[in-house]
C-alpha positions in Angstrom: 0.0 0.0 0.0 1.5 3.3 -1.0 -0.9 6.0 -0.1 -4.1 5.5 1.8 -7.1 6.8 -0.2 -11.3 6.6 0.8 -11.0 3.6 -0.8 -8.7 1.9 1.6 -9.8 -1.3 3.7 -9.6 -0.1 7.2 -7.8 -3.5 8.8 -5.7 -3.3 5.6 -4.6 0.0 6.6 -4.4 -1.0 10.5 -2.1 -4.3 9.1 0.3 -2.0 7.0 0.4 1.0 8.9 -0.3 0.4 12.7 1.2 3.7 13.6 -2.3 4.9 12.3 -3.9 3.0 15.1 -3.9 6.2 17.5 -5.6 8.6 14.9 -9.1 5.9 14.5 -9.2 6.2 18.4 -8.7 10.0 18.6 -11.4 10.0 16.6 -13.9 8.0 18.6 -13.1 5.1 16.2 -12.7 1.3 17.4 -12.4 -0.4 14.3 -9.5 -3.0 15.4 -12.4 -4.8 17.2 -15.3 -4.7 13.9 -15.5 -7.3 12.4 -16.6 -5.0 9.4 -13.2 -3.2 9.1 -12.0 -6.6 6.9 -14.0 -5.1 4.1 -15.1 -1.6 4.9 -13.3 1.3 2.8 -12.5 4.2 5.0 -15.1 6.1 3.4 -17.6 3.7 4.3 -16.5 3.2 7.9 -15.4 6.4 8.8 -18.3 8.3 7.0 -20.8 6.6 9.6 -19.4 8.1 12.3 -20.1 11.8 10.9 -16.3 12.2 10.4 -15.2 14.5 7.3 -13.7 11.7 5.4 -11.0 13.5 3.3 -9.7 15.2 6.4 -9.1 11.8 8.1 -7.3 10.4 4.8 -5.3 13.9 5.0 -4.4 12.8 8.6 -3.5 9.5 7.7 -1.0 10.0 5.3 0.6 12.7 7.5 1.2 10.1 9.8 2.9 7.5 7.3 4.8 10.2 5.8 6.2 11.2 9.2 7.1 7.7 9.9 8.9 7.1 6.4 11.1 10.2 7.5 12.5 8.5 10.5 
């Protein structure tokens, strides 16, 4: 996985990138324990919790690219 988009499985990004694991639960987020996050995009997951969607992608990638810089 390069760059996380909407479109992103949520476990798959949990699996690749667990240094994102902090930003779902800042966000009132549990997905590690949802069964659904094997097949919901992060559009689709994140969109139900009222969430702007692009902004938590945009937070995301912040993360990965901070990592990738260490």
């Amino acid at each position: 996985m390069k760059k996380i988009t909407k479109k992103s499985i949520i476990m798959d990004v949990l699996k690749e990138y667990p240094e994102t694991f902090d930003i779902f639960i800042d966000h009132g987020v549990a997905c590690i324990g949802c069964h659904a996050a094997e097949f919901e995009t992060i559009e689709q997951g994140i969109g139900m919790h009222g969430i702007d969607v692009d902004k938590f992608v945009e937070l995301l990638n912040e993360k990965i690219a901070i990592g990738k810089k260490k």
